[in-house]
C-alpha positions in Angstrom: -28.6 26.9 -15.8 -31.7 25.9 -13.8 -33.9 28.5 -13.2 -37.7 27.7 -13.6 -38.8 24.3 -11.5 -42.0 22.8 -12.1 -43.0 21.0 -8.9 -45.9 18.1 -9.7 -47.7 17.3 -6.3 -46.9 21.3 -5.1 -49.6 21.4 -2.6 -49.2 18.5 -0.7 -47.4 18.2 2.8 -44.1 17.4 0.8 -44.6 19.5 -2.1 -45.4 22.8 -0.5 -41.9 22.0 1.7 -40.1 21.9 -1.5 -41.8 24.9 -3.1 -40.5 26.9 0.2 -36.9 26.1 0.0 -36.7 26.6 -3.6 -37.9 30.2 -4.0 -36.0 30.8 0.0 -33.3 33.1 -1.3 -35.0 33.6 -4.8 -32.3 31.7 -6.4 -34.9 29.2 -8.4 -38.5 30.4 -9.6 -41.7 27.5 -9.1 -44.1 26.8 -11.2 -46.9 24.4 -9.2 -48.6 22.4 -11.1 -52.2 21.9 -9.6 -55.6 20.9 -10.2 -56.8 23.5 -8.7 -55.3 27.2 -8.5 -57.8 28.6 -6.4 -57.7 26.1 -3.3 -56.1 27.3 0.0 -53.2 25.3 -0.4 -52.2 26.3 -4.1 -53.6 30.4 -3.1 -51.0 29.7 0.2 -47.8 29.1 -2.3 -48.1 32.1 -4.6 -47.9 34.3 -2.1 -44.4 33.0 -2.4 -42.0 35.4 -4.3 -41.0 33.5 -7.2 -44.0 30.8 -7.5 -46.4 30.7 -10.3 -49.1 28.1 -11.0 -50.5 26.0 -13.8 -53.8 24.1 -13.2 -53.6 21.0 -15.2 -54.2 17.2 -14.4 -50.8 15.4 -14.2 -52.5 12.3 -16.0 -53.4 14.3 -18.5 -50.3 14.2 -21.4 -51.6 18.0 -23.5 -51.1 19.6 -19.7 -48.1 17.8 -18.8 -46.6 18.7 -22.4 -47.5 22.6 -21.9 -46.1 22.6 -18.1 -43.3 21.0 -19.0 -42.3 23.6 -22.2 -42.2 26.3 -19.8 -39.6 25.1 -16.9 -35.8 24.3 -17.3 -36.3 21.4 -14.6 -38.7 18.8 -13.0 -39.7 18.3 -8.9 -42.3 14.9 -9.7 -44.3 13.9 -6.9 -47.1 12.0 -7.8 -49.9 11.6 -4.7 -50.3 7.4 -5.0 -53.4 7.9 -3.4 -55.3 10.0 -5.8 -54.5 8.4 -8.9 -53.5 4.7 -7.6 -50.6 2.5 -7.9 -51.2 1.4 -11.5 -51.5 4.8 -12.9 -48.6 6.2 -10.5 -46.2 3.2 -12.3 -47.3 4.3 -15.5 -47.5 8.3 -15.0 -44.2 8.3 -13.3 -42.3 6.5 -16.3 -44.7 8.3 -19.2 -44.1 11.9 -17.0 -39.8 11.6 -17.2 -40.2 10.0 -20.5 -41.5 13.5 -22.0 -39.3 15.7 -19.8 -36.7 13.9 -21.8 -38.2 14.6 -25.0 -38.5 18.3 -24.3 -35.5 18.8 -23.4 -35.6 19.4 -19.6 -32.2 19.7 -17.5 -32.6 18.2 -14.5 -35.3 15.7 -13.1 -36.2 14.6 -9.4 -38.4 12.0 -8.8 -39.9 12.1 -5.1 -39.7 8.8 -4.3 -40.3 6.2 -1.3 -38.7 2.9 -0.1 -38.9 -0.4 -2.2 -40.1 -2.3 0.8 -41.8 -5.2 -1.0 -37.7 -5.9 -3.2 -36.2 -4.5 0.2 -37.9 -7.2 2.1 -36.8 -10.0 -0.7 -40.3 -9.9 -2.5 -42.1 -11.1 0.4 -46.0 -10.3 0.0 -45.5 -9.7 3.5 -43.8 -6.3 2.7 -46.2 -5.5 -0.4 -47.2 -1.6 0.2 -48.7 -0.5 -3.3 -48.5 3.5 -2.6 -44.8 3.2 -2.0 -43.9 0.2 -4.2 -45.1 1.8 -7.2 -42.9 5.2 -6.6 -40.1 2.5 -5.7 -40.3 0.8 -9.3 -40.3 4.3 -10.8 -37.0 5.5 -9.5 -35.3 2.0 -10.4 -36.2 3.1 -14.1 -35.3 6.2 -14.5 -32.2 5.7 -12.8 -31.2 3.3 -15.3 -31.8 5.8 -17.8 -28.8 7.0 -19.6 -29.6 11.0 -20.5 -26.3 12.6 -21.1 -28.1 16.2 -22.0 -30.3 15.3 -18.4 -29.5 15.2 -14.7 -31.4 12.7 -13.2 -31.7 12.6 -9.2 -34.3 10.4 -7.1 -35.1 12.0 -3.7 -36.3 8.7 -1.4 -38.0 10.0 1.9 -40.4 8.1 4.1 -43.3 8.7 6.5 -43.5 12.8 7.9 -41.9 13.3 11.9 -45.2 15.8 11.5 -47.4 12.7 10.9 -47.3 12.5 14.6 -49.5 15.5 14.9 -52.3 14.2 12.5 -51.9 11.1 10.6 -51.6 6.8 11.3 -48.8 8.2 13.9 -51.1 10.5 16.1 -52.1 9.4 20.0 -55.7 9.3 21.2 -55.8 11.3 24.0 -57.4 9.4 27.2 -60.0 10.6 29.6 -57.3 11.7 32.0 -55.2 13.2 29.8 -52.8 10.1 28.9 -51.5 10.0 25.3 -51.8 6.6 24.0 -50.1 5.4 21.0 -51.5 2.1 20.1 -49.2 0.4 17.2 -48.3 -2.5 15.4 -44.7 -1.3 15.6 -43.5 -3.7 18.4 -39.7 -3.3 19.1 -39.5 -1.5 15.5 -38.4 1.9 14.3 -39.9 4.1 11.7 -37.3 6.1 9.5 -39.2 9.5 9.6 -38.3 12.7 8.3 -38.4 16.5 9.4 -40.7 18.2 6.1 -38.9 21.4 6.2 -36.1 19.4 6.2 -37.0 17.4 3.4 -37.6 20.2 1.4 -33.9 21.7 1.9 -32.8 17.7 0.7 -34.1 19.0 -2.6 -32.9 21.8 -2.9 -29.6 20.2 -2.3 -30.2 17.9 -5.4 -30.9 21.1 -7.6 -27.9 23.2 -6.1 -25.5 20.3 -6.6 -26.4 18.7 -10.0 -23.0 17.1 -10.8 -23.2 15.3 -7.1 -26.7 14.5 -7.3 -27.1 13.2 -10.7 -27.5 9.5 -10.6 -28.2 9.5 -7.1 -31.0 8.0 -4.9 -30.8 10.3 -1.8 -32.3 8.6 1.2 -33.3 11.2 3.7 -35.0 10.8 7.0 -34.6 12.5 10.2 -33.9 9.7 12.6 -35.5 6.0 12.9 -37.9 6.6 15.9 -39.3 3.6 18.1 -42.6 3.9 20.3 -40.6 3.5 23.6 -38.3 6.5 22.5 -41.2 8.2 21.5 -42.9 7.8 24.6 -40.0 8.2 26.9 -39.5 11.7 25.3 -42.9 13.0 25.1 -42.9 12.8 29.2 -39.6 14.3 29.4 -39.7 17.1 27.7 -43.7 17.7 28.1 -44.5 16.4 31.4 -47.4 14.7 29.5 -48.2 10.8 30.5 -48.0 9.2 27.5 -48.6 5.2 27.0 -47.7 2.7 23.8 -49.8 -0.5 23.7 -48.4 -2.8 20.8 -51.4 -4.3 19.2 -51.7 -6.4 16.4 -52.5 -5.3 13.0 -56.2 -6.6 12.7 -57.0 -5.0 15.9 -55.4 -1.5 15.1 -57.0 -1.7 11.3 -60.3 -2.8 13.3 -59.8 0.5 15.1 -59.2 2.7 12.1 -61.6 5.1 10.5 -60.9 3.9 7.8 -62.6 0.8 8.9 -65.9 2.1 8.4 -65.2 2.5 4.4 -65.3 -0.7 1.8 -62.0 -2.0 1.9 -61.5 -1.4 -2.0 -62.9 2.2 -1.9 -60.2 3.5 0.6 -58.2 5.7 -1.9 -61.4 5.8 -4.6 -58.8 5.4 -7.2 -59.3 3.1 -10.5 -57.0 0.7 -8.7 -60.3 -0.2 -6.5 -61.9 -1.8 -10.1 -59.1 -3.7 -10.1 -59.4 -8.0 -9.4 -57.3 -8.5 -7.0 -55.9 -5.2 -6.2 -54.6 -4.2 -2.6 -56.9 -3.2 0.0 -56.7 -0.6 2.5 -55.6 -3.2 5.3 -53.4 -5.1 2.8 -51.1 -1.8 1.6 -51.1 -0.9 5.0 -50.1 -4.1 6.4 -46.9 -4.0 4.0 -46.2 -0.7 5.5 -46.6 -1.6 9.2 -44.7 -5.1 9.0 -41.8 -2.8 7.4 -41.3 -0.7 10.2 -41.9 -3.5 12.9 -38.9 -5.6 10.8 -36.5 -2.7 10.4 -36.3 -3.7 6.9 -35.1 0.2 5.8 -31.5 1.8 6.7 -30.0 5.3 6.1 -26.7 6.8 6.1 -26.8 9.6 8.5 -23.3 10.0 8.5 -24.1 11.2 4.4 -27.2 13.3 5.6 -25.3 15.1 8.1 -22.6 15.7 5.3 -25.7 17.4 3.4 -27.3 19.1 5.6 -25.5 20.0 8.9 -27.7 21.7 10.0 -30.8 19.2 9.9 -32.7 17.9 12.9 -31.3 14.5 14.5 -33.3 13.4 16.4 -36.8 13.1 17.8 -36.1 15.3 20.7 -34.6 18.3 18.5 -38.0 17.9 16.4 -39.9 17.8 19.7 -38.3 20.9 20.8 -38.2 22.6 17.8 -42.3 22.0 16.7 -43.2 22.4 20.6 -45.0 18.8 20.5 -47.0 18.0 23.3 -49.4 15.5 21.2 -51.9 18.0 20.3 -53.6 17.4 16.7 -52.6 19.7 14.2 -53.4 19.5 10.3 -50.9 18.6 8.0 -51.4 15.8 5.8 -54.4 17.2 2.9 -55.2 13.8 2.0 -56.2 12.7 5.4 -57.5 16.4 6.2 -60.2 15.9 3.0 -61.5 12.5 4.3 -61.7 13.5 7.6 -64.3 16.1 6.8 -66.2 13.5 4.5 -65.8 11.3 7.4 -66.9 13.8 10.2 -63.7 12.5 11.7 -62.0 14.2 14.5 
């Protein structure tokens, strides 16, 4: 019986969602596996009952090995943009290769959307931080472990994104929120993070359901005219979306102001002819402006019948009015090397 989870990528936005609906009702005990023990985010978690930490490097195979000895199962979550997409293909595949060795129960990849094979290989779909994770669960889901569960746990971009992230307004001089994205007529599958972390623990409370299964999970797909529409409803707030191309909205980025190879500063940047900022990006953009991704809400209710369903629950629920609030470290870290915001 699983008892002990290690959760790789714990203190992310994603992870720390996970971590909480694990250790909810003290059914399951987390270990997070972190680089650091002592930042606010890990120090945040083991205040958790239940949640212990090991500070290793998840490239690293001696601290993966030791991590992996003391758990019965496995949450992965790799962060494609500290490590890149070359080391996130390899780590992913080398990481469930020794939880098999060892002996581990149950193993969930956290995984995102295929686009560039959902999109029929067209370079025009070619996102590198969620193609990589993509390749990863086609692999180990064709991995036959009788003594393992195996489970893949697909999600997509965060509903929270909309309070810091590519997804945030900029609020105008007179107090308009404008959203200015090259989303056209599209819709972007995005998901509710406590919900996401109550998916997983739906994978782990239901291994003989879940194992061999790619769950799917978002909250609702959400286009700008929705998005807008609902913010004045249910705020009173003015808010605007402009569709603009994708050279003039990565023109506008802060990221902009960085080399286009150094946006991640991962060892993918040393690499001829690897993905730029703008290119990755552009995969991810054209995606959502396609409507190249479906879900099966009818199975997501079925799971979780209690989830948010739509923007206007989350709106209500999270009191959104358009205000920025942190959520996404990543972007939190280079914003304060950046002086952004």
């Amino acid at each position: 019986m699983v008892k002990k989870i290690l959760v790789i990528g714990a203190t992310g936005a994603q992870g720390a969602s996970v971590v909480r609906s694990l250790v909810a009702d003290k059914h399951y005990e987390v270990v997070i596996f972190t680089r650091n023990s002592s930042s606010e985010q890990a120090q945040t978690l083991l205040t958790l009952p239940g949640v212990t930490a090991f500070q290793g490097n998840a490239t690293c195979e001696k601290d993966v090995y030791q991590a992996l000895r003391i758990v019965d199962a496995v949450y992965c979550n790799l962060d494609g943009f500290a490590i890149g997409e070359i080391n996130e293909t390899y780590w992913g595949i080398r990481i469930f290769e020794m939880a098999v060795e060892l002996g581990i129960q149950h193993y969930v990849w956290g995984s995102l959307d295929y686009l560039v094979k959902k999109g029929g290989y067209n370079l025009k779909y070619r996102c590198g931080h969620y193609d990589a994770k993509g390749r990863v669960a086609e692999f180990i889901l064709q991995q036959k472990v009788e003594a393992m569960k195996i489970s893949v746990l697909t999600s997509g971009p965060y509903m929270e994104m909309l309070f810091d992230g590519v997804f945030a307004p900029r609020t105008q001089a007179d107090g308009t929120l404008l959203y200015a994205h090259p989303i056209g007529d599209g819709k972007v599958p995005m998901i509710h993070l406590d919900d996401l972390g109550q998916y997983a623990r739906w994978i782990f409370d239901h291994p003989e359901r879940s194992n061999g299964m790619d769950l799917e999970v978002a909250t609702a797909h959400v286009g700008w005219h929705e998005l807008v529409n609902c913010i004045h409803r249910l705020t009173g707030k003015k808010a605007v979306f402009v569709n603009v191309d994708q050279k003039q909205f990565f023109a506008n980025s802060p990221m902009s102001e960085q080399s286009p190879a150094a946006w991640a500063q991962t060892s993918d940047s040393k690499v001829v002819g690897g993905q730029t900022y703008w290119e990755n990006f552009s995969g991810w953009w054209s995606a959502w402006h396609d409507n190249i991704v479906s879900r099966d809400y009818h199975l997501l209710d079925e799971i979780l019948p209690g989830r948010v369903r739509s923007l206007e629950e989350w709106i209500l629920k999270t009191k959104y009015d358009g205000s920025f609030r942190p959520v996404l470290k990543d972007l939190s870290d280079r914003r304060k090397a950046a002086n952004y915001r």
